[in-house]
N, C-alpha and C positions, 0 to 999 in steps of 0.2 A: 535405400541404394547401398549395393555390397561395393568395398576398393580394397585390393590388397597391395600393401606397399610392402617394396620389397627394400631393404636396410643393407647398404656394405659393409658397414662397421658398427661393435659398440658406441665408438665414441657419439656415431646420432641417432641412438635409439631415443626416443622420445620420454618425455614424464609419465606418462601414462600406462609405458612397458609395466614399469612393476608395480600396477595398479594390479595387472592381470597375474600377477605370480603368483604362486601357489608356496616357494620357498627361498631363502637367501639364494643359492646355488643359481637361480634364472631372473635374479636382480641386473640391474647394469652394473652396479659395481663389482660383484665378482666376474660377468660375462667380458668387464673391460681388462680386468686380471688374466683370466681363464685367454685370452688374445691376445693379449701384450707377451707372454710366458709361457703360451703351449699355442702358436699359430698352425691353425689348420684349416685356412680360408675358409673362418667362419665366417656366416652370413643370418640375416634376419627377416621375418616375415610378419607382417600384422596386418590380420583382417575387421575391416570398421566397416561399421551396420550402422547408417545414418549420421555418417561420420562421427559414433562411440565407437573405440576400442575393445574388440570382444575376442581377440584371439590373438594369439602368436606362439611365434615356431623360433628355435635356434638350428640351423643345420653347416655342420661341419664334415669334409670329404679326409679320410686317412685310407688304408689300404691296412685290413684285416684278414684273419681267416674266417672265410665264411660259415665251413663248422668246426669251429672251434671247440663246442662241447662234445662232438665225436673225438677231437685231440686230432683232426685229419690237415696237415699241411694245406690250404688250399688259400693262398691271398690273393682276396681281389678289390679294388677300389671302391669304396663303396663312401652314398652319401648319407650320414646319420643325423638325425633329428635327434637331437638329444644333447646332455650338459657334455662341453669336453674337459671331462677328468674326472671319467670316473665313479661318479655317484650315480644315487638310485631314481634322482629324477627324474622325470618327463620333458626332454624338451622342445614339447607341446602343450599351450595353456588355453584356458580359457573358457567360456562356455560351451558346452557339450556340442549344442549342435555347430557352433563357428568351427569349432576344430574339427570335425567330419570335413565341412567345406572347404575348411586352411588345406586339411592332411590332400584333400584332392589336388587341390591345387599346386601343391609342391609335388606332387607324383607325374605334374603336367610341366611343370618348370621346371626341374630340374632331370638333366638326362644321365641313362645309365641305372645302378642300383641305388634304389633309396630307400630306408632300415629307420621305420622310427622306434627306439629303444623306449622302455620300462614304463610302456604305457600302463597306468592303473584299471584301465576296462577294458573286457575284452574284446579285441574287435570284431564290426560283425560284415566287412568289406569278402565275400566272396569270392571275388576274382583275384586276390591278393594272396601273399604265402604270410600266413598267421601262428602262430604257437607262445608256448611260453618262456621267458628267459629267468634269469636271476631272481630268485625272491631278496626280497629285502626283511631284514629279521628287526623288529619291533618290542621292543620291553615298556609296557603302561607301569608309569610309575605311580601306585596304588601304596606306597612306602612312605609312614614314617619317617622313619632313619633307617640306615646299614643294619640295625640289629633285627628291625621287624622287617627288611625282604628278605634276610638269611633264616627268621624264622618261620617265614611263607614258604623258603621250599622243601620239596619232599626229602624225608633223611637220607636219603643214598646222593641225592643232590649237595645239599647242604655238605656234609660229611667229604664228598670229593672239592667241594669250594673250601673249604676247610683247610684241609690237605693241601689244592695250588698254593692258596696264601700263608701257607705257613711263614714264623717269622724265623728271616736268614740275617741276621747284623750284616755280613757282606754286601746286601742290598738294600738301594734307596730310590726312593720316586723324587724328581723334581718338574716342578712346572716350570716354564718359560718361555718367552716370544719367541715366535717362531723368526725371527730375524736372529737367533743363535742356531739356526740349523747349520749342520756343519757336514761337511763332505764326505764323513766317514759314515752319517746317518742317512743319507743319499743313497752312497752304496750295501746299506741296510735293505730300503727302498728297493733298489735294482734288485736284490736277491730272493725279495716277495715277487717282485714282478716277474722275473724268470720263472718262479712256480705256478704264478696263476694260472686257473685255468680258461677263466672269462678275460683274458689279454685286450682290450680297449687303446688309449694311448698310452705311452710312456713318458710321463712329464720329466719337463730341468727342473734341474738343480737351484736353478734361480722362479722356478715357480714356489717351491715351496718356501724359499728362505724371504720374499716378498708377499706371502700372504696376506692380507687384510689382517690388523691389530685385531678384528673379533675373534682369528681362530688361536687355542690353545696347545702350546706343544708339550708332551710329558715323556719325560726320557726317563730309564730305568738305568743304572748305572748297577754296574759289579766291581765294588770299591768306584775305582777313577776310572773304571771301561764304561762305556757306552753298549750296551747287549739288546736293546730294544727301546721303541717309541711308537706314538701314536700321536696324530692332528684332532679334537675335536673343535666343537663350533656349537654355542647354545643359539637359538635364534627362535623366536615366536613358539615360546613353551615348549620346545623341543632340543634336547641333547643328541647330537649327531657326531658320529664316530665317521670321522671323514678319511684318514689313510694314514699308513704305518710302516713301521719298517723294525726286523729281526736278524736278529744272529744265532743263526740255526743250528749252530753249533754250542751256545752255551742256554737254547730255548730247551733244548733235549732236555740240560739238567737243572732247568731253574723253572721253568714253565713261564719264559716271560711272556709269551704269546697271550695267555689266560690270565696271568700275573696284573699286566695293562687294560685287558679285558673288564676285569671285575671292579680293575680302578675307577676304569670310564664308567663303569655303572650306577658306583659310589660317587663320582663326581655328579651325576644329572640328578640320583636321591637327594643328595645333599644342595646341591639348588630348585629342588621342587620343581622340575619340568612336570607336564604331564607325560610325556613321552620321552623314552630313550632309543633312539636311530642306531642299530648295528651294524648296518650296513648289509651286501651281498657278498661276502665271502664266509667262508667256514661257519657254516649256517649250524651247523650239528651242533660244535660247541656252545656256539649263540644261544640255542634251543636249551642247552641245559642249563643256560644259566637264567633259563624264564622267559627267554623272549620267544615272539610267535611268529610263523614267515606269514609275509602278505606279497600274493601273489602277482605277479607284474608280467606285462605279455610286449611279444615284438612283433610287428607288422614288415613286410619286404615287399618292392615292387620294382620292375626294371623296364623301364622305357620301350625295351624291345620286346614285342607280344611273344617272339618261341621263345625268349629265353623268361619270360616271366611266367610261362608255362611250366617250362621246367621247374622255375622258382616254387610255382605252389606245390610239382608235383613231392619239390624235395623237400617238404614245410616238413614233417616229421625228422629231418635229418637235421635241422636247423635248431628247432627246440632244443630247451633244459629238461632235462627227465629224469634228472636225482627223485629218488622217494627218499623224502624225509621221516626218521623216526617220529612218534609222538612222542615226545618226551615228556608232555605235559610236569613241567619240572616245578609247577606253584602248585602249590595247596587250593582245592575250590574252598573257599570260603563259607560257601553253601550247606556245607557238609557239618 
């Protein structure tokens, strides 16, 4: 016998939720974070098969641009399946075929447009408007230490990592809780956010400085300035590069962008993950510095049949259509 329960809040998602998770980000303890600090009538779904636990959904409503990777003004409300803030996961879990039956289901429940983001397979729903969004860029930590993955890569790679990192006495890395985020690193924040081109929500100020103790903050200082930082998060052998914030003005001539980049790199080597998470922005530079994109797809559908017509017919305008270089920036081992 199929039941889906449908959930108002984290606070009563049940024990079993994050039986079903696939990553920290669609636990309840950061879902009750991600609600308390960026609301955006989130809500919950789980489907039980014999009453087991075999699927669930987080879906959140904000009002976006629809094509936003044409850069074309067009905001409309829409309801997303997926984590709010940001990251590259799914939020749709579960075994393969519950989540077919979940994703219908929410396509039936909830009215209006519904958009489930960075799903890992691609889907094969017909009647739906389908393409691909963001990849998410991937570094296998196959490293030693610092010295053998600078010796894995190719010399024109290597040799420009070289170069970023050069050493400046003016500047220092320091780590620290993110409970010292400060308001001028905020406005750091905002000024990545106003570039982006994939614009999702826009978190407070008080999201990031109550983080969970698991995540790590690293500020880059020039002398006593603050010029750039990043949030990671290690969790289940995986080093995840979770969000940052620059000043684009002193990144021109310092390269902190890349600077923090190559740290968080060196940070996931040096604790032996298997895997380092780069996240979906600025994939090219990702790319050269070894990691590989893994492709991730978004589904749309709109309660109302001409307009979910239109939706599929404009499935090509909706997609990400960056071609990315090969960089193939490691060395094949093979060789």
């Amino acid at each position: 016998m199929h039941e889906i329960q449908f959930i108002e809040n984290s606070a009563q998602l049940p024990a079993e939720w994050d039986s079903l998770a696939d990553n920290y980000f669609q636990q309840r303890k950061f879902l009750i974070h991600a609600e308390k600090y960026n609301p955006c009538r989130q809500r919950y779904f789980m489907y039980y098969d014999n009453e087991e636990a075999v699927a669930a959904a987080i879906v959140y409503t904000i009002q976006l641009d629809i094509f936003t990777y044409l850069k074309i003004k067009s905001p409309v409300k829409m309801n997303i399946v997926g984590i709010p803030c940001s990251v590259s996961g799914q939020g749709i879990f579960g075994k393969s075929g519950a989540i077919e039956a979940l994703k219908k289901h929410i396509c039936e429940a909830e009215k209006g447009l519904v958009v489930f983001l960075n799903l890992t397979e691609k889907p094969t729903e017909s009647e739906n408007s389908t393409g691909k969004t963001l990849p998410t860029i991937i570094l296998s930590n196959q490293f030693a230490d610092w010295n053998d993955y600078l010796a894995s890569l190719r010399s024109n790679y290597r040799r420009r990592l070289k170069q970023i990192n050069q050493e400046n006495k003016a500047l220092r890395f320091e780590k620290k809780p993110c409970t010292d985020f400060i308001p001028e690193m905020y406005n750091q924040y905002l000024e990545v956010y106003k570039r982006s081109s994939g614009k999702l929500e826009k978190l407070s100020f008080d999201f990031f400085k109550n983080l969970p103790t698991e995540f790590l903050l690293t500020v880059c200082y020039l002398n006593e300035k603050i010029i750039g930082w990043n949030i990671a998060l290690e969790d289940n052998n995986i080093y995840y590069f979770f969000l940052g914030g620059i000043d684009y003005k002193q990144n021109r001539i310092y390269n902190t962008y890349l600077r923090l980049l190559s740290q968080l790199i060196r940070d996931g080597i040096e604790r032996n993950v298997a895997l380092i998470e780069l996240g979906q922005t600025a994939e090219i530079a990702k790319m050269r510095m070894g990691g590989k994109p893994e492709t991730l797809y978004m589904e749309a559908f709109h309660s109302n049949r001409i307009f979910n017509k239109l939706l599929k017919m404009s499935s090509p305008m909706l997609e990400y259509k960056r071609k990315l270089e090969n960089t193939n920036a490691i060395k094949d081992k093979t060789l």
